[in-house]
N, C-alpha and C positions, 0 to 999 in steps of 0.2 A: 504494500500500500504506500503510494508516496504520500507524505505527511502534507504537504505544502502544496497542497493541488486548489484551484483556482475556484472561486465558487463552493462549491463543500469541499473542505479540507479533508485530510486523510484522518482527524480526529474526532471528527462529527460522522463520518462515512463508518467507523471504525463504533462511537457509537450506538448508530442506527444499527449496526450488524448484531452489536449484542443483546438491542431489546428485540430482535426478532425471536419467533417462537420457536420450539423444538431443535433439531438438528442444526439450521440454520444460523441461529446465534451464538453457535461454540465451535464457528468455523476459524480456523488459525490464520491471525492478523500479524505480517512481520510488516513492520513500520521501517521505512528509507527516506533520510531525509538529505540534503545539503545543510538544513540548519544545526546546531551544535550547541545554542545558548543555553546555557543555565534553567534546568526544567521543560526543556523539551521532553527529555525522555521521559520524566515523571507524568508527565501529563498525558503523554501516550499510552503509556502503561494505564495510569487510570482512568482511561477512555478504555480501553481492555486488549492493547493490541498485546502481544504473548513477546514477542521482541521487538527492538527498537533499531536500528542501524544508521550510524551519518557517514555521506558518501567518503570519499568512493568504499564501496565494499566489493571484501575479493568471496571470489565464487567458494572458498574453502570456508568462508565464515558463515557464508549462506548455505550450505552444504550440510553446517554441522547443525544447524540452526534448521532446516527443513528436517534433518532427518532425527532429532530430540520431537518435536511435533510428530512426528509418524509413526514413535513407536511407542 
């Protein structure tokens, strides 16, 4: 989910995902952002994404991070 998307943010989007009902709203949210300030990640997290990332991110850190969610 990019965090900093235009119109609904990755933290309102990220939100909405978790008041949805049944299966749908415990679907796994990894949050990318370019921003870095001070409580971004916190706020991500307690919007419900499951991890947070600011760029660049290497594919071994996303790797490890999809696959802690899959199992």
């Amino acid at each position: 989910m990019d965090v900093a998307l235009t119109g609904l943010d990755g933290i309102e989007a990220t939100r909405r995902i978790r008041a949805l009902p049944g299966q749908a709203g415990h679907v796994p949210v990894i949050g990318i952002s370019g921003r870095s300030e001070s409580g971004d990640e916190a706020a991500a997290r307690a919007a419900g994404m499951n991890y947070y990332f600011t760029k660049p991110v290497g594919p071994g850190k996303l790797a490890q991070a999809l696959a802690a969610l899959s199992g």
